[in-house]
C-alpha positions as CSV (number, residue, x, y, z in Angstrom):
1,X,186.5,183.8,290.0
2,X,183.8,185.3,292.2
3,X,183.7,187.1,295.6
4,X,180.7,189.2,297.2
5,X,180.9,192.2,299.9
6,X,178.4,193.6,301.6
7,X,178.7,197.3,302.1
8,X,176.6,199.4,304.2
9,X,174.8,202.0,302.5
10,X,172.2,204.9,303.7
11,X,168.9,206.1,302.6
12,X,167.7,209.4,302.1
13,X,164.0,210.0,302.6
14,X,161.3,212.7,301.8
15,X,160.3,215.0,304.5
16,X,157.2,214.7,305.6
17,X,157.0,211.0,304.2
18,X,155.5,209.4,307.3
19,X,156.2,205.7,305.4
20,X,159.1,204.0,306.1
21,X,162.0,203.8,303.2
22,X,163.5,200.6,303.2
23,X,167.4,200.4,303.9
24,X,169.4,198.6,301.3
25,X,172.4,197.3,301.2
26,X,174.8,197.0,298.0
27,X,175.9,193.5,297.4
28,X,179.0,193.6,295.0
29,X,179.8,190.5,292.6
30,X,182.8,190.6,290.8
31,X,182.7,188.5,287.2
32,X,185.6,187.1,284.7
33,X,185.3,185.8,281.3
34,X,188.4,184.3,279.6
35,X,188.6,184.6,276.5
36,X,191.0,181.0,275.9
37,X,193.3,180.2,272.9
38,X,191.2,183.7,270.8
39,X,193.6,186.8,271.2
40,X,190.9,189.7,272.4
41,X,192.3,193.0,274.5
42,X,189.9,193.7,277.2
43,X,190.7,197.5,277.0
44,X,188.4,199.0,275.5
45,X,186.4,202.6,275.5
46,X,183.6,201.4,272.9
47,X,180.6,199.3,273.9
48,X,177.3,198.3,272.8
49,X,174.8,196.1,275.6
50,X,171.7,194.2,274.3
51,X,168.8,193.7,276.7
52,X,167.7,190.6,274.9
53,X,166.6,186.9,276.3
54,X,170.4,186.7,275.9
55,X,171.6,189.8,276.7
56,X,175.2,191.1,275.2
57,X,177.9,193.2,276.1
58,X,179.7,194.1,272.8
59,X,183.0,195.8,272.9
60,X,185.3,197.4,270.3
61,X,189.1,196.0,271.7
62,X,192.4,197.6,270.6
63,X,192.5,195.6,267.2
64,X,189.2,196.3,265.7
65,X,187.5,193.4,266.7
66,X,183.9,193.1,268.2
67,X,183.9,190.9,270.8
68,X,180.7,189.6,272.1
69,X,180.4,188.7,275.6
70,X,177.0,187.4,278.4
71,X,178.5,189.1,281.6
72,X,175.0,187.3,283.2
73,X,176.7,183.9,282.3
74,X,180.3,185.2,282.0
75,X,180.5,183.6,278.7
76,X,182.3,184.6,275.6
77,X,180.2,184.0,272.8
78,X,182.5,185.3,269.6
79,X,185.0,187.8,268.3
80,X,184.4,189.2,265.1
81,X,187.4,190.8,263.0
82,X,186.5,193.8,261.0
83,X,188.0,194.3,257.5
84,X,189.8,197.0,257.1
85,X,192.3,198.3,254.4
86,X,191.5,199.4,250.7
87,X,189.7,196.3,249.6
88,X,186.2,196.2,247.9
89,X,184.6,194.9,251.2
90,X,186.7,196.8,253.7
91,X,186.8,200.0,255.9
92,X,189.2,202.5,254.6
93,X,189.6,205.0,257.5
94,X,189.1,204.9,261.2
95,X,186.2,203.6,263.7
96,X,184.6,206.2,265.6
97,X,181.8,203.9,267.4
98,X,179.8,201.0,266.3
99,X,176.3,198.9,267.6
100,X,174.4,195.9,266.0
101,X,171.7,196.1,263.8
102,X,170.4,192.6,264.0
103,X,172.5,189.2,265.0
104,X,174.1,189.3,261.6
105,X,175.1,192.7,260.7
106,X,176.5,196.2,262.2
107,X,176.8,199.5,262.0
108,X,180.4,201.3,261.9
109,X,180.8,204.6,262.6
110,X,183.6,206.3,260.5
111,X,184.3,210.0,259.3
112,X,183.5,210.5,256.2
113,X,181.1,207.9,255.6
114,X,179.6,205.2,257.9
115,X,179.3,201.3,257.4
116,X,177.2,198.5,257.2
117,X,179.1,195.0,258.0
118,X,178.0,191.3,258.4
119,X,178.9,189.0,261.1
120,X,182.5,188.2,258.8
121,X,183.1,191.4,259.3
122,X,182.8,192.3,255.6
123,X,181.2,195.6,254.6
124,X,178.5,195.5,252.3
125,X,177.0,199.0,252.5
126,X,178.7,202.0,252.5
127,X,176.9,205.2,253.3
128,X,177.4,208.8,252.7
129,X,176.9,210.6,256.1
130,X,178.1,213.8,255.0
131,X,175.8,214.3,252.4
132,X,172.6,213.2,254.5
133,X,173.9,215.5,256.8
134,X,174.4,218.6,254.7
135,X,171.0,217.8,253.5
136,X,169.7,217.5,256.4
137,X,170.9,220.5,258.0
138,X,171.3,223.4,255.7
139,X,172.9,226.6,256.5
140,X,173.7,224.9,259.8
141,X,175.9,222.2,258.3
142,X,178.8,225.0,258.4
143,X,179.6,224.6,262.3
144,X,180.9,221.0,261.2
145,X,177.9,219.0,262.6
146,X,178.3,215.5,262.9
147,X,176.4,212.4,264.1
148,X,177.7,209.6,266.4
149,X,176.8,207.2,269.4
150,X,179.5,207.5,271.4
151,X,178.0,208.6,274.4
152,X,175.4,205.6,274.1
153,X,175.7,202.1,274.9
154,X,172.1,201.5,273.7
155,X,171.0,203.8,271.2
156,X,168.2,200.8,269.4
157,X,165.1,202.1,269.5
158,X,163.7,198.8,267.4
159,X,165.1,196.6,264.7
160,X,164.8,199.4,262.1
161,X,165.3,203.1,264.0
162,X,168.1,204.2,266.2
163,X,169.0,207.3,268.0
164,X,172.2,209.5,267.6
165,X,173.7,212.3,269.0
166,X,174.5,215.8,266.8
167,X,177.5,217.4,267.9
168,X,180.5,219.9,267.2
169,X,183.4,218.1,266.5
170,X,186.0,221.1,266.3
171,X,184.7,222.9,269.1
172,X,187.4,224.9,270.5
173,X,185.5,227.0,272.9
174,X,183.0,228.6,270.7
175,X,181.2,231.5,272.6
176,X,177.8,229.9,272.3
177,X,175.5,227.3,273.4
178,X,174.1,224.8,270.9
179,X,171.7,225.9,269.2
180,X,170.6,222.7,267.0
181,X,168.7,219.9,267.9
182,X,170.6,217.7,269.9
183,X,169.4,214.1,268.4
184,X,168.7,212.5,265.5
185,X,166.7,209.4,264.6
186,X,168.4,207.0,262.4
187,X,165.8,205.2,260.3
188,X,167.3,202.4,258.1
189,X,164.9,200.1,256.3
190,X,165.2,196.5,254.8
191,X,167.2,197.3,251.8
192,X,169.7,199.1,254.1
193,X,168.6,202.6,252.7
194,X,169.2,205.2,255.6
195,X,167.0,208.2,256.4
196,X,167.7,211.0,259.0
197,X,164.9,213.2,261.1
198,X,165.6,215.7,263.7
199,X,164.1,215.7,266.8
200,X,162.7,218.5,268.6
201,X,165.5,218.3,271.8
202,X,167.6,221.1,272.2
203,X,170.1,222.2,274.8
204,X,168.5,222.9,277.9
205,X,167.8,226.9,278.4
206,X,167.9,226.5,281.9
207,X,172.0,225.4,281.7
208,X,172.3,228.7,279.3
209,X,173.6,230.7,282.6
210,X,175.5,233.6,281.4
211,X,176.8,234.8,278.1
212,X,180.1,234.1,276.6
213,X,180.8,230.8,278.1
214,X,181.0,227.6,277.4
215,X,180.4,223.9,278.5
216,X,183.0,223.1,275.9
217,X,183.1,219.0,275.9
218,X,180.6,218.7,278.3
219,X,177.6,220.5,275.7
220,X,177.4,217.1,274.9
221,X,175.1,214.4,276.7
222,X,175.6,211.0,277.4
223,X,172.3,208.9,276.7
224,X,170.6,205.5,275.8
225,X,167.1,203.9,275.1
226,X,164.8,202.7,277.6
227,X,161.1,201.7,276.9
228,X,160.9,204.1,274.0
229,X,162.4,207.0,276.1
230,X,165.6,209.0,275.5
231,X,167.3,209.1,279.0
232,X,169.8,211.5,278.9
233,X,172.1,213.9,281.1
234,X,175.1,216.1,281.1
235,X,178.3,215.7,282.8
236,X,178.1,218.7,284.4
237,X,174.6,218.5,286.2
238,X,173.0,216.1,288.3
239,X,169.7,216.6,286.6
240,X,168.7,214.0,284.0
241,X,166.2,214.2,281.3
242,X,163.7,211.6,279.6
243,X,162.2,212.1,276.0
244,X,159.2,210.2,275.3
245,X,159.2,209.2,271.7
246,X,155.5,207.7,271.4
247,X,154.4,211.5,272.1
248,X,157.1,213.9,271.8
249,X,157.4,214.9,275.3
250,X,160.1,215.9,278.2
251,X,160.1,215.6,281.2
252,X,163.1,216.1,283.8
253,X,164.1,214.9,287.4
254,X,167.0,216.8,289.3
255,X,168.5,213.8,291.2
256,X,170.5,215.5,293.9
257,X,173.5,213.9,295.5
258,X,175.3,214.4,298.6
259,X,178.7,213.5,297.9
260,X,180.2,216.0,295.1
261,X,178.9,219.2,293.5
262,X,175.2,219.6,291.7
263,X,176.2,221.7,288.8
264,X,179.3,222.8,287.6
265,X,178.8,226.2,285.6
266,X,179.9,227.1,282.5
267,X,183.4,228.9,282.2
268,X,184.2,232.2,280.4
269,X,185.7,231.8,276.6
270,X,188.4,234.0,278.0
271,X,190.3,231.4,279.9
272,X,193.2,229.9,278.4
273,X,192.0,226.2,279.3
274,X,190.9,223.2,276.5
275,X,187.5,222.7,278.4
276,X,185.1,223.0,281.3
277,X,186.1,222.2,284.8
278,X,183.8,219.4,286.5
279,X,183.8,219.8,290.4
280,X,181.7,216.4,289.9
281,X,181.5,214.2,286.7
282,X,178.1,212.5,286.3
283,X,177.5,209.6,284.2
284,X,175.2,208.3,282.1
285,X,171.6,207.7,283.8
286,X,170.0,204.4,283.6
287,X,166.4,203.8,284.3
288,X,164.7,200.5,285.3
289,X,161.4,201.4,284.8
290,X,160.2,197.7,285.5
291,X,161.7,197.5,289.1
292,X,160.7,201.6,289.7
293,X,164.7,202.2,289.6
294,X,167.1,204.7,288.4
295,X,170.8,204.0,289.0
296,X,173.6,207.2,288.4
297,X,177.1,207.1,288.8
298,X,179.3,210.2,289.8
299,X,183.0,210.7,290.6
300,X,183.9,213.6,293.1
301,X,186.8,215.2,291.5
302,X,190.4,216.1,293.6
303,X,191.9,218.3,291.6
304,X,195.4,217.9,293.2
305,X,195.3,213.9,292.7
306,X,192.9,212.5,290.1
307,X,194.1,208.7,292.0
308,X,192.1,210.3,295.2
309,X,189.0,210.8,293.0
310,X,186.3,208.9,294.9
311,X,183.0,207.0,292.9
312,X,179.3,206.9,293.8
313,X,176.6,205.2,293.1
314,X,173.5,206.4,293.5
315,X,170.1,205.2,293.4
316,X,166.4,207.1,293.2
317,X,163.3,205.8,292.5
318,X,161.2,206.9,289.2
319,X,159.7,210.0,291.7
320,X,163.2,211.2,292.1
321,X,163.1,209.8,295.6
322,X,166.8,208.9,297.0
323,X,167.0,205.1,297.7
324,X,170.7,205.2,298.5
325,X,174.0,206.9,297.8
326,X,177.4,204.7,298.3
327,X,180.8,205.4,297.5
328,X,182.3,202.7,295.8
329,X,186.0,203.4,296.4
330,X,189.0,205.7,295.4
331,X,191.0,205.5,291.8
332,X,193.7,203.7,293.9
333,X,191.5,201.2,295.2
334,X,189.9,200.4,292.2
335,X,189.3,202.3,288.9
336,X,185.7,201.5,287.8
337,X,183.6,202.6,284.1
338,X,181.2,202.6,281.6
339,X,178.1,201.7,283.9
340,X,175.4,199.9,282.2
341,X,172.3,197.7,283.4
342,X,171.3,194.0,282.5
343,X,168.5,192.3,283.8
344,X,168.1,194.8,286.2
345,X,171.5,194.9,287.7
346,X,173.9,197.4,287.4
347,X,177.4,196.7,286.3
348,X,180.9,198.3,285.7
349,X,184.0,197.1,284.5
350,X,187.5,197.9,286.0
351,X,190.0,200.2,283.3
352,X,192.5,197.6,283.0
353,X,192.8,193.5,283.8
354,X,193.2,192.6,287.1
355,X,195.5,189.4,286.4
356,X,198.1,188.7,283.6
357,X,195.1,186.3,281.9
358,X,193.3,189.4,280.7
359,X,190.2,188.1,281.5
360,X,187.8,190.6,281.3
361,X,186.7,191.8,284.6
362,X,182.7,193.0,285.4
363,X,181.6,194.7,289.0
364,X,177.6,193.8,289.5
365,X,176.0,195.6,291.9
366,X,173.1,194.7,293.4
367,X,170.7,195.8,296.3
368,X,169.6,193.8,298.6
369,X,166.4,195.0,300.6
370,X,167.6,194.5,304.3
């Protein structure tokens, strides 16, 4: 089933530009693929997209399957089941996160080792994470660093080197900032044999606003890999970041919005609450350095009804120059997540089916020069 909208949307331009911005407007598509006689959940929170000649949307669904979808062609193209239990070719405790390595095999995320299955879902590598990491870190390892890519959808650098995030996993509003790098490349060559290297990314100084507090959660970025970039933000700042892996360098863009808060600030270690408060959660960024495009998607927070929460998207061009900011409904219209880009077009999908079917539902947005 398919429908298109046409919203009106608005652009924001430079001052001084004397050229004329075009307007745009956002032309919404929504997209269903049934999934037949193969039992698959569509409620997920783990996914993995491939920008390939046929590009993927991979999913992890409530029974630890990978199902393998083209949103493009709203096809489903395969569901593999994952062995788990205490077999010889089997995952013994949970799944954290997961991406491909190649058509045939995948990695699996787990604590305390991680996993290397084939497309029966059989493992047939099992690696020690912890010790790489204690290796790897030193002194440092005793703040309980860990590695994941759970705040990526697309963390392949090439068929042979991937990027993860290091993080805190018992943070219970330390009094500190991070203080180790923030990334790690994943190297893993043709006999499956898995190195670690740091990279030189730490947690912005700038963000380090006054002592004794804490971003809690939010310390950690969401990311993924674009054109041999690290593209990364926080949820707590509209400001996004791009590491350039061919020559080690940053560089930064502060993609204001209208519609919500620019930077939530730290909070005191004092306070008696789990985490940071967001005035404005900010998504992952996702450049499309092809078409000069960078699409970001925020959600102005109500703190008295989280259903009244409204969602943005907004989009700038490479420069940082505002293109368009559109709100794209309330919760209790239509809850939308985990934004990601295929062919150039940004999508979402809703948090639960839309029908009894199950199908799984995609929102592609497009813009549409006027």
């Amino acid at each position: 089933m398919k429908f298109i909208a046409l919203l009106l949307v608005f652009t924001a331009c430079n001052p001084g530009d004397l050229r004329q911005a075009p307007d745009y407007d956002l032309e919404v598509e929504k997209k269903s693929i049934a999934f037949g006689d193969t039992i698959v959940s569509p409620v997920f929170s783990l996914f993995s997209i491939e920008n390939t000649d046929s590009p993927q949307h991979l999913f992890l669904d409530r029974f630890k399957n990978i199902v393998i979808t083209n949103p493009v062609e709203t096809k489903f193209i395969r569901k593999i089941t994952i062995k788990t239990g205490d077999g010889p070719n089997s995952i013994s405790s949970g799944i954290n996160d997961f991406f491909p390595l190649s058509d045939s095999t995948f990695l699996i995320e787990s604590f305390p080792s991680y996993y290397i299955i084939n497309n029966s879902g059989e493992t047939i590598k099992k690696i020690d994470i912890l010790s790489k990491l204690s290796n790897l870190f030193g002194d440092k390892y005793e703040d309980d660093l860990y590695i994941t890519s759970s705040m990526s959808h697309v963390p392949i650098i090439n068929q042979n080197e991937y990027v993860l995030q290091v993080f805190r996993p018992n943070l219970q509003m330390k009094a500190d900032y991070p203080e180790y790098p923030l990334f790690v490349k994943m190297r893993i060559d043709e006999n499956l044999r898995v190195e670690l290297i740091p990279l030189d990314i730490f947690f912005p100084e700038e963000f380090k606003t006054q002592p004794n507090s804490t971003y809690a959660q939010h310390e950690r970025p969401k990311y993924n890999i674009t054109d041999n970039h690290i593209v990364f933000g926080f949820g707590f700042s509209s400001k996004v970041f791009m590491y350039n892996l061919a020559n080690s360098t940053m560089s930064s863009l502060d993609l204001k919005i209208e519609n919500g808060t620019n930077f939530s600030p730290p909070e005191s270690t004092g306070t008696t609450q789990i985490g940071n408060t967001l005035f404005t959660s900010f998504d992952v960024p996702l450049i499309d350095f092809e078409n000069d495009k960078i699409f970001r998607f925020h959600i102005d927070i109500n703190e008295e009804n989280s259903m009244n929460n409204i969602g943005y998207l907004s989009v700038f061009d490479t420069d940082g120059k505002k293109l368009m900011e559109s709100s794209l409904g309330k919760n209790s219209d239509r809850m939308l997540r985990n934004p990601f880009l295929l062919d150039g077009q940004f999508y979402m999908n809703s948090y639960f089916p839309a029908t009894e079917a199950e199908n799984l539902d995609f929102y592609k947005f497009s813009l549409i020069e006027k």
